[in-house]
C-alpha positions as a printed Julia matrix, in Angstrom:
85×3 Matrix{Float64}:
 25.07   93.41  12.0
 23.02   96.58  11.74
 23.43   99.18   9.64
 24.42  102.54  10.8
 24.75  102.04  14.37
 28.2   101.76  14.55
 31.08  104.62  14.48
 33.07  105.55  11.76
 37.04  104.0   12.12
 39.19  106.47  10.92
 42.86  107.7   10.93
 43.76  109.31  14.46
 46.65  110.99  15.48
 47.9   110.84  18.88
 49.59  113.45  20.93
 51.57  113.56  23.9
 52.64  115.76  26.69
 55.95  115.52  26.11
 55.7   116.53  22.16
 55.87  113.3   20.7
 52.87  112.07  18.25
 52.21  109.03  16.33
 48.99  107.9   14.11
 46.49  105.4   14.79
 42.59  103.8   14.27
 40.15  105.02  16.37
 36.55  106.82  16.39
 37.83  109.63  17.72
 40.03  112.25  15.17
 42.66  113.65  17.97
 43.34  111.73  21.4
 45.68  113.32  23.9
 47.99  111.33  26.29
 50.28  112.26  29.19
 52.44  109.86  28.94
 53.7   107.97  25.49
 56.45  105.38  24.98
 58.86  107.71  24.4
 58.6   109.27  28.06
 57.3   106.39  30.08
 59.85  105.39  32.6
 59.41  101.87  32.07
 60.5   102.31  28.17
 63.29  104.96  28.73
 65.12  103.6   32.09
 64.94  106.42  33.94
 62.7   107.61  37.12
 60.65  110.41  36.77
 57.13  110.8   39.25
 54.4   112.62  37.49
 53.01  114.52  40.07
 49.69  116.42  38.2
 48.13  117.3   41.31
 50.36  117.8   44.0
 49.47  114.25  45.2
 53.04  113.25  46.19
 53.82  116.49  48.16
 50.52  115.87  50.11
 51.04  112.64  51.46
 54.59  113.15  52.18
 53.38  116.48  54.4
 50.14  114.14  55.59
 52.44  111.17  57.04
 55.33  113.01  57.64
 55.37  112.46  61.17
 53.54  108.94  61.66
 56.82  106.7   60.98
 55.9   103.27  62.38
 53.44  103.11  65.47
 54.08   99.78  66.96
 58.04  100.74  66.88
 57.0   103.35  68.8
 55.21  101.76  71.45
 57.17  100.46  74.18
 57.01   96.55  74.76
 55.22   96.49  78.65
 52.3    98.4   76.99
 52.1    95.74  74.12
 51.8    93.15  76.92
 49.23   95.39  79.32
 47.02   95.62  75.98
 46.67   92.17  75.12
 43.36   90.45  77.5
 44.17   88.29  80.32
 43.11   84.53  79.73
């Protein structure tokens, strides 16, 4: 291995949105998360969307209306668009 081309490992503490921190190795002194352990649905049981963005609210207004085209469509004009053999 070279000498001096690699980062210094040193204690790091970690922070996350929802106030909890714990320490660490990294390169880095300070890392922050959105989501820990101590929030993460998976670990805690309960459902919970983090929604940054607005992402959810915008597909739900995007595809509000689409529902399901081919349950839409009648049946004679599934038959009238498939080619005569």
């Amino acid at each position: 291995m070279k000498d001096g081309i690699h980062p210094d490992y040193i204690n790091t503490v970690v922070r996350c949105g929802c106030g909890n921190t714990f320490a660490t190795r990294s390169t880095v002194p300070e890392i922050k998360v959105d989501i820990c352990n101590v929030c993460h649905p998976f670990f805690t049981g309960k459902l919970k969307f983090v929604d940054t963005a607005g992402r959810i609210e915008k597909f739900k207004s995007k595809f509000a209306g689409a529902g399901y085209a081919s349950l839409k469509r009648k049946k004679g004009a599934v038959a009238a668009e498939a080619p005569a053999s």
